[in-house]
N, C-alpha and C positions, 0 to 999 in steps of 0.2 A: 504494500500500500504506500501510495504518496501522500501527504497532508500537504493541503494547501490552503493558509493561514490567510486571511481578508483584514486588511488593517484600515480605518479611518472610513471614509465616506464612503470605498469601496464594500467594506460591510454591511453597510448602507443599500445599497443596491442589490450584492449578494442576497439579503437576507438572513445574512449568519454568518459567525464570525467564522469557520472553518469547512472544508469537504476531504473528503479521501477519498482518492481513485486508484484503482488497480490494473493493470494496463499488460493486458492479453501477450503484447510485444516483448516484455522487460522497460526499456528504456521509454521516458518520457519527455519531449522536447518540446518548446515554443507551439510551434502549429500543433502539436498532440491536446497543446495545454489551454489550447484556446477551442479547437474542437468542444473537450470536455464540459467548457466553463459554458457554452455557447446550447450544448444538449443538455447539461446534468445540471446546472446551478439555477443563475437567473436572468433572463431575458436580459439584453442591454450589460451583462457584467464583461463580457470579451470586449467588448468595443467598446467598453470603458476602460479597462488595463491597457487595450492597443495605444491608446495616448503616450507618446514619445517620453510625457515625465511622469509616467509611473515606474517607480524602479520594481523590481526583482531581486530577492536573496535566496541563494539557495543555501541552508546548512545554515542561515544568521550573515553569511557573507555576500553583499550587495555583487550584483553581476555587474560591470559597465557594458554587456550589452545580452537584454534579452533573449535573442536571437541563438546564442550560445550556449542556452541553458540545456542540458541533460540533466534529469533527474533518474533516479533508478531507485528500488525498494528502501523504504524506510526513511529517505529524504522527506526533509521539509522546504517547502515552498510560500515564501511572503512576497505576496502583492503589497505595495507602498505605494498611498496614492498620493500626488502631488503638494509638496509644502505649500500650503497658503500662510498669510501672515504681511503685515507692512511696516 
């Protein structure tokens, strides 16, 4: 299983702060994880993470580019949705 953790507004939308997914393949990447979030979570949540400034950590460790992300069994996955503030 992968957990993938909803942090701030993206919560919001989710509907809940976390999901787990299990992935037929092994390995979990970007497009797997947008799939996922697009069938299993909640309407409008993929196409709110695709937003350039939401980061991705995988492990606690921010990725510099989503794109890049493999995830595999027992990883965690945090959605960070864009700092607001002035």
């Amino acid at each position: 299983m992968i957990r993938v953790v909803y942090l701030g507004k993206l919560a919001d939308v989710a509907g809940k702060s976390e999901s787990q997914f299990a992935s037929s393949s092994g390995d979990l990447d970007w497009p797997d994880i947008l799939a996922l979030l697009d069938s299993h979570v909640a309407e409008g949540l993929a196409e709110a993470v695709r937003d350039q400034r939401v980061k991705v950590a995988l492990n606690g460790e921010v990725l510099a580019d989503k794109t890049f992300l493999v995830a595999k069994d027992g990883d965690e996955i945090a959605l960070l949705p864009p700092v607001s503030g002035g």
